[in-house]
C-alpha positions in Angstrom: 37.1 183.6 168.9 40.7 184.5 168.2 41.4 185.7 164.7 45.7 185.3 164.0 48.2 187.2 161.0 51.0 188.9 160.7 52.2 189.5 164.2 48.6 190.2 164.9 45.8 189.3 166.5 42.2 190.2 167.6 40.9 188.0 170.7 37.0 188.6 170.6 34.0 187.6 173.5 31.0 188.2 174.8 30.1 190.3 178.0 27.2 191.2 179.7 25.4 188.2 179.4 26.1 188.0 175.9 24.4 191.7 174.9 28.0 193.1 174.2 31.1 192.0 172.2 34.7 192.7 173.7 37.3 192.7 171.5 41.0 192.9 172.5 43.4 193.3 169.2 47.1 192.8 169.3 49.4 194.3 166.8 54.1 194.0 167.4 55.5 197.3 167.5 59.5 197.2 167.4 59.2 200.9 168.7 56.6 202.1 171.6 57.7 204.4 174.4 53.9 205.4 175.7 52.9 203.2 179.3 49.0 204.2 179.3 45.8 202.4 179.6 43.7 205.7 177.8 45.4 206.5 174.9 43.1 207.2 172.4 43.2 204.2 169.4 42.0 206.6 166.2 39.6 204.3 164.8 41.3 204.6 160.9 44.7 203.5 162.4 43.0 200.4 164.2 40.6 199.6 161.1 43.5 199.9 159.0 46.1 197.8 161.0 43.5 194.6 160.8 42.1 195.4 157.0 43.8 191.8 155.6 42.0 190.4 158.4 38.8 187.9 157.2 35.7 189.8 156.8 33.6 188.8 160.1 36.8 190.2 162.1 36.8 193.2 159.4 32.5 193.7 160.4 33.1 193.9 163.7 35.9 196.1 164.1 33.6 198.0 161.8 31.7 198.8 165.2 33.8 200.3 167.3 32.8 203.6 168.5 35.2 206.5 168.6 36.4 207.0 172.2 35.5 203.6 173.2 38.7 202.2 171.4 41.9 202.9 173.3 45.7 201.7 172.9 48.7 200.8 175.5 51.9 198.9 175.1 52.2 195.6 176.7 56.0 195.4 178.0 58.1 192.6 179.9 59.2 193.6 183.1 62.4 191.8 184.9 61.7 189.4 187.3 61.9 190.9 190.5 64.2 188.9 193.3 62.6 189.9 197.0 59.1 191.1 197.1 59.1 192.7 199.9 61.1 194.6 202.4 60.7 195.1 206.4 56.8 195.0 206.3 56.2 195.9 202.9 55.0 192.5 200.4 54.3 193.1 196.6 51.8 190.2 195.2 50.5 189.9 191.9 51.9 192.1 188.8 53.4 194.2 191.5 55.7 191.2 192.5 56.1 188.9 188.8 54.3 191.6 186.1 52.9 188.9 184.1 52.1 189.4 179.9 48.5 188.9 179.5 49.1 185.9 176.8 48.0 182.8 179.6 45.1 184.3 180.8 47.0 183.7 184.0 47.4 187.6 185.9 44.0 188.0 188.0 44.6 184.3 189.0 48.0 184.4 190.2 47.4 187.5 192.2 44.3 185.7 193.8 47.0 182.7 194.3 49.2 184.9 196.1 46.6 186.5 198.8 45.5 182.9 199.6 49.2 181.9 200.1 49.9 185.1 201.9 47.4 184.9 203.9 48.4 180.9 205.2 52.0 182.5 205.7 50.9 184.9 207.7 48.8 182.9 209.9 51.7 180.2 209.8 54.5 182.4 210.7 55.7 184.6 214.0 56.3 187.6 212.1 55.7 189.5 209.0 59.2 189.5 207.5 59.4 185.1 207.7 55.5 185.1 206.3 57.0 187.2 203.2 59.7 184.9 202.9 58.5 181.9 203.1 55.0 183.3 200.6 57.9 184.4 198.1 59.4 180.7 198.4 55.9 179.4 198.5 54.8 181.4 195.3 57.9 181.9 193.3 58.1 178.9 190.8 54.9 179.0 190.2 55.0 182.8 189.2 57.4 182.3 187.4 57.0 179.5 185.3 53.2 181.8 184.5 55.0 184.7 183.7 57.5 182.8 181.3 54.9 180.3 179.4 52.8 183.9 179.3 56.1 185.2 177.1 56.6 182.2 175.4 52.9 182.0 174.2 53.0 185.7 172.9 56.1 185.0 171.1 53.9 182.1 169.4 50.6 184.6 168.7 53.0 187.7 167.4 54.7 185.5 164.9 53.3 184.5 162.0 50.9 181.6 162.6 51.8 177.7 161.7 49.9 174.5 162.9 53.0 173.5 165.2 53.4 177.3 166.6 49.6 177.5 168.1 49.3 174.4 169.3 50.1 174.1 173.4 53.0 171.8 173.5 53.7 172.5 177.3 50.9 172.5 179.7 49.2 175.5 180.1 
């Protein structure tokens, strides 16, 4: 269940065969300068940043445990043009950092072992598997990591009938 409102939103699931509840909540920041994955999240700052939110979102938000709730900054990253150099090859976020708004990261980076994998079989040496995988995997990566932007630019805003609904595939 995704709950949507003022350039936020809360993205909630089930896990361990349904005995848990996931959340991931989303909130725009014009300024953020931390890149961490444990940041503590105090739990009156996060309670607080989703209060308007309707009151089933509210209860379970209620349940988050201190020191289980934790904050990073999601940032665009430039789109890298080689990825790889002599017998070095980037794949996944490494190569085309992907915003988690498609659903599309973990994927792509399985994508790109398969792919690299066939290039490497195909091709004589390391450096014309990489180029042909980055010729091979480029679009593709690319048009992911730009509908990815597109869609979060659509879930930050504030949500209309025409701006949620998926007017390009995927």
């Amino acid at each position: 269940v995704v709950a949507f409102g003022q350039g936020r939103h809360l993205n909630r699931y089930l896990v361990r065969r349904g005995e848990l509840l996931n959340f991931v909540a989303v909130a725009r920041r014009d300024q953020w300068e931390a890149e961490g994955w444990n940041i503590p999240a105090p739990l009156d700052e996060f309670r607080a940043e989703f209060s308007s939110f309707d009151e089933e979102t509210r209860t379970i938000i209620s349940h988050a445990v201190q020191g289980q709730v934790f904050k990073w900054g999601l940032f665009g990253r430039p789109w890298l043009e080689e990825w790889s150099c002599g017998r070095v090859v980037l794949l996944g976020d490494a190569a085309h950092p992907m915003l988690p708004f498609l659903g599309q990261g973990a994927a792509n980076a399985i994508e790109d072992a398969m792919i690299l994998t066939r290039c490497l079989s195909a091709e004589a040496t390391p450096e014309r598997a990489f180029a042909l995988y980055q010729r091979s995997r480029q679009p593709r990566a690319r048009e992911a990591t730009e509908k990815a932007a597109k869609r979060g630019e659509r879930y930050l805003g504030e949500p209309k009938t025409d701006s949620l609904k998926d007017n390009e595939a995927g």
